[in-house]
N, C-alpha and C positions, 0 to 999 in steps of 0.2 A: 600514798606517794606514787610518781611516777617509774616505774622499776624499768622500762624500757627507756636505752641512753641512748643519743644518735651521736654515731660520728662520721667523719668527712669520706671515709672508705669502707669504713669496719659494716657487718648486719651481724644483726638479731643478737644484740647485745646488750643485757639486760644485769640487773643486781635480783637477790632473792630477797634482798631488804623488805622488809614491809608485810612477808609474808605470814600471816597465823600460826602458829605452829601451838606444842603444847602446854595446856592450861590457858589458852588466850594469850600466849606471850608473844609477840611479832621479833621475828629476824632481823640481825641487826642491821643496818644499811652501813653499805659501804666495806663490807669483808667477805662475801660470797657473791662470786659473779660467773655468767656462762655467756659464749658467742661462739658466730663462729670462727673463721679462718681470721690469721691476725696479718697475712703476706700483703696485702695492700693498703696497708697502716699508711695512710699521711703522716708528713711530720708534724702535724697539728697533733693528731691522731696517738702518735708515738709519746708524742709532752703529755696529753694527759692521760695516756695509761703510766707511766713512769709516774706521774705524783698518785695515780690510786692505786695500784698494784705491787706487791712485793713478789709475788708469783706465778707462771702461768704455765698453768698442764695442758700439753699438747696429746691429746689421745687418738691422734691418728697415725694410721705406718707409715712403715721408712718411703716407701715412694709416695708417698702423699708426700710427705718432709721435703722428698725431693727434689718435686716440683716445685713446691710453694711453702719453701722454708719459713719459719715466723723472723722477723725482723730480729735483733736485737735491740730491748728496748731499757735505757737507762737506769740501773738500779732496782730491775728486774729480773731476777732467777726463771730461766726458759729451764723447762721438765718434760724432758719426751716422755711418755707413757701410755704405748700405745693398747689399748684394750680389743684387737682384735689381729687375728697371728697373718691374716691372708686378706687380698683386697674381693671385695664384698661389694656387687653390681649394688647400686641403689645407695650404699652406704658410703662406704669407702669411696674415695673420688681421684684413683688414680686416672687417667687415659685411658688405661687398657680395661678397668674396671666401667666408665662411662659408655665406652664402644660396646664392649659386651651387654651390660644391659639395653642401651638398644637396640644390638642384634636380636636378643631373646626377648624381648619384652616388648617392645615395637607394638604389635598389633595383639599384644594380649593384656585388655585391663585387669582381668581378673587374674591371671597368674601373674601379675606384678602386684596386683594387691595381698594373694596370698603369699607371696614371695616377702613381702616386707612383713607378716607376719609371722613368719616364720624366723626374718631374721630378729625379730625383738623374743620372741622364746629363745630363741640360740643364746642372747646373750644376758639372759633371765637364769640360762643352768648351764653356759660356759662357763668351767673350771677357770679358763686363761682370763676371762675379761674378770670375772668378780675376781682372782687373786688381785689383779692389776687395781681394780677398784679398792679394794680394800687397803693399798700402800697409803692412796690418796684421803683416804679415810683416817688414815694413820699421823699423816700428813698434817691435817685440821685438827689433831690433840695439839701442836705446836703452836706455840705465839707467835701470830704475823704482826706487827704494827700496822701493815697497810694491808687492799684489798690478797686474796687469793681468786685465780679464771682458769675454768675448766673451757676446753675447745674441741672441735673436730673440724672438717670442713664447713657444715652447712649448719652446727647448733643444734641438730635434730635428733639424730638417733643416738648414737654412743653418749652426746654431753648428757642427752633429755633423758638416758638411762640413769647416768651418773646422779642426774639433777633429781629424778625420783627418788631416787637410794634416799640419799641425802635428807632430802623434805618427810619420807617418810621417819627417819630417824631423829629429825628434829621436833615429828608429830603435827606435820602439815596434815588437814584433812584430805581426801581421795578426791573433793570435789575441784580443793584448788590447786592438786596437784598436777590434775586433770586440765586444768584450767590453764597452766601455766606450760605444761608441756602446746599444747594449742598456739600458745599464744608465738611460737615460732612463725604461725602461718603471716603473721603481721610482720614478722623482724624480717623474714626472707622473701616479701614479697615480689621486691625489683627483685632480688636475684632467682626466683623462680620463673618471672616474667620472662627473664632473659634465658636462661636453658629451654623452659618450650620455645622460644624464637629460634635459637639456634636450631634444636634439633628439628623442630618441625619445618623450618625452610630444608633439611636433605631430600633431595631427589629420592621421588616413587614413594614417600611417605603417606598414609591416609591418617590426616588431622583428625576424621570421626574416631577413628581407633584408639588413634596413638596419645591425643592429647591427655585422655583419660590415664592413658597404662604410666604416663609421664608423671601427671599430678600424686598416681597412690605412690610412686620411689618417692617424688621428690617434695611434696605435703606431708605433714603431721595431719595423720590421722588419730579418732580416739580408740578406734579396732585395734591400734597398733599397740596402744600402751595396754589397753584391755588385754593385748593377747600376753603382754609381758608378766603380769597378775597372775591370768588365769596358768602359765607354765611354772613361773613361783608355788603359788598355791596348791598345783597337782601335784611337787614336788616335796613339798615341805609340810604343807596344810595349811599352815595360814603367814601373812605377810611378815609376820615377826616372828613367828620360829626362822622364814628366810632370813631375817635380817641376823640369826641369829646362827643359823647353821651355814648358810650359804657365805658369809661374810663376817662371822665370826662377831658380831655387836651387843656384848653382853650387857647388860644395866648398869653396869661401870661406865663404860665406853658410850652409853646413849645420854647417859645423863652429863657426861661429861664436856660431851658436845653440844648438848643443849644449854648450859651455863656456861660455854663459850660464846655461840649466835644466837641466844636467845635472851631479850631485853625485857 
């Protein structure tokens, strides 16, 4: 099936429908969804999240919200829930967070790349984001009749952490988990086109340098999600004692979720 939806305003907004998970079972479509920012929703846009949606988790902070609050959208339950305590160059997309990373990151590819690896460990064995994680976890034991959408600004980091958890506790394999965090690179394409446009027309910028240090913030890379594994796995030992100590998902709680989204 086509898991990637297009709408009039909305990217990189996709369903986890269709996806493998365990025993060969596929996910159900139509009840698990991730995008990113929902502020420039058309009203086209806004009608048909209102007939698929019963809820959407906003996992970005308060000055994100601030900015670019999500709509109100008809018969939809909006859920701030923000999974990270402080705005984060690369991630978080407040203004003051956007400037700072290209002050510091500008003309360094490689410390903007290891900069984004670092920030997917941080939120592999922050206490703040996995409790936060875990509400929304909590969240999915309840009967929705209609979809449930996890978000941040861009779809990438925090949702594509979320959207990990998730797939792996539904027994998605590594390859198409892997596969599907990537597949951001497609849903946010215009909107990446248009940040290197922006920032690379600033005065005294070198495109050689900068375009590169721009792509590792604002690309889904697979280093990225590798390095979130590998700080799991140095912590825990392996991906499911995390699921289990880090997030608390005992064999109650996984299977339970699995003969919820899983067909």
């Amino acid at each position: 099936m086509k898991r990637m939806i297009t709408f009039d305003n909305l990217s990189n907004f996709r369903d986890l429908g269709g996806l493998t998970g365990a025993e060969g079972r596929k996910i159900r479509p139509g009840k698990l969804f991730r995008s990113g920012n929902l502020y420039d929703a058309s009203p086209s846009d806004l009608k048909r999240l209102s007939g698929m949606l019963e809820l959407a988790v906003d996992f970005r902070t308060d000055g994100e919200i601030l900015e670019k609050p999500d709509p109100e959208i008809p018969g939809v339950r909006l859920w701030r829930l923000p999974v990270m305590e402080t705005l984060t160059e690369g991630v978080t997309r407040e203004k003051e967070a956007d400037a700072h990373a290209f002050m510091k990151f500008m003309e360094d590819p490689d410390g903007a790349f290891r900069y984004m690896e670092k920030t997917y460990e941080h939120i592999a064995g922050s206490a703040f984001a996995l409790s936060q994680q875990r509400l929304l976890l909590e969240e999915l034991l309840k009967p929705h009749e209609r979809g449930v959408l996890w978000h941040c600004t861009a779809g990438k980091d925090r949702t594509g952490g979320f959207s990990m958890i998730l797939e792996l506790i539904l027994g998605v394999s590594r390859e198409d988990i892997f596969a599907d965090y990537l597949l951001t690179n497609e849903g946010n394409r215009q909107v990446v086109d248009g940040l290197l446009q922006h920032f690379l027309s600033q005065p005294g910028v070198d495109p050689v340098k900068s375009e590169p240090a721009l792509r590792a913030m604002f690309e889904a890379k697979e280093e990225y999600i590798e390095a979130f594994y590998r700080e799991a796995e140095k912590i825990h030992g392996t991906m499911e004692n995390f699921l289990k100590e880090a997030l608390g998902v005992d064999e109650d709680m996984k299977n339970r979720l699995r003969e919820m989204y899983l067909a």
